[in-house]
N, C-alpha and C positions, 0 to 999 in steps of 0.2 A: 836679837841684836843685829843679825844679817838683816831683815827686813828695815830697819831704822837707818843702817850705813848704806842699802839700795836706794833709798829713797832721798838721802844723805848727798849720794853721787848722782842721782839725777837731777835734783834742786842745782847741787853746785854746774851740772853740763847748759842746762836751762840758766842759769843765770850768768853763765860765760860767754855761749851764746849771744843771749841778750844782749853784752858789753861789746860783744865785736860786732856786732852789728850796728853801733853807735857812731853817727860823724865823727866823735874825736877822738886822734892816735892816740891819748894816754888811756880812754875806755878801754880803746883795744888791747893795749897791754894789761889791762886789768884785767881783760876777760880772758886773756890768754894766760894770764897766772892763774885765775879760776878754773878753765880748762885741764891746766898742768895739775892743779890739787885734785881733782876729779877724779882724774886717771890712776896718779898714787893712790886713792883713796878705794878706787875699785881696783886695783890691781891685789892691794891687803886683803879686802875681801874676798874675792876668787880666791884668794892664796887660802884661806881656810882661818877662822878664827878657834884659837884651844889655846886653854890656858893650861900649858905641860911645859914637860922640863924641855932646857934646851938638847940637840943631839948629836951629844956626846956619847960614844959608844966607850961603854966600861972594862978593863982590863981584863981579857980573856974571853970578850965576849966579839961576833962578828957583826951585828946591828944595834942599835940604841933602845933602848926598854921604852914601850910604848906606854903611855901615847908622848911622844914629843911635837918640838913645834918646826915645823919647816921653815928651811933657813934662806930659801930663793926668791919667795917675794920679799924680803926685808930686804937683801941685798939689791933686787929690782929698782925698789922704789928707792934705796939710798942713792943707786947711780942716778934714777928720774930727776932728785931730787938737787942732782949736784950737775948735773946737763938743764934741768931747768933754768937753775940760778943761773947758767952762764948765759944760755939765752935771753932771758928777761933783762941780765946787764948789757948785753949788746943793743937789746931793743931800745932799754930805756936811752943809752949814748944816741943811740941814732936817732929815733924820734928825739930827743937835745939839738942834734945838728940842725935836724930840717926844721925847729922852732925858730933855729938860730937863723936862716937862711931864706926862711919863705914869713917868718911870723904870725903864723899860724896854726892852730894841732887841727884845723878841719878838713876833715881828708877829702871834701868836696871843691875844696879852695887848692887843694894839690894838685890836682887834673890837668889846670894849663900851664903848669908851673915846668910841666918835662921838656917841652921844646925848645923852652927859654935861656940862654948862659946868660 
């Protein structure tokens, strides 16, 4: 199952890539939401996949009865997960504005657009 999510996470870096390196800002944003899934997606990974109890340590005891599942990458990726959203909403406002303002999402046609008021 490791080997299918490594391969999982490199499809999705390779095709996020791909998107941010596309003329238009809303690709970008797409590859940069592909990017962000990427990361959650291998960070789960590294964190160790096992199907155990959660760890709860039992009344009287000082560590949790093995095997359990660790609780830091689930926590990791829920804050990735909740820092991502707020960037991808900021992007997507902002790329809105500069549609609104130059009529454009080609980021080659943004270039001469800086000098300009």
């Amino acid at each position: 199952m490791v080997i299918v999510l490594a391969f999982l996470t490199g499809g999705l870096y390779a095709c996020g890539l791909y998107m941010m390196m596309r003329r238009s800002i809303v690709k970008l944003i797409m590859g940069l939401a592909l990017l962000s899934y990427a990361t959650n997606l291998l960070i789960f990974t590294v964190g160790g996949l096992t199907r155990a109890a959660p760890p709860l340590v039992p009344e009287g005891e000082t560590v949790p009865p093995v095997p359990f599942a660790d609780p830091v990458p689930q926590a990791l990726i829920l804050t990735a997960i909740v820092i991502g959203f707020g960037v991808l909403a900021f992007a997507v406002v902002l790329i809105e504005q500069t549609h609104r303002s130059v009529g454009t999402d080609d980021s080659n046609n943004l270039r001469g657009i800086e000098g300009e008021s």
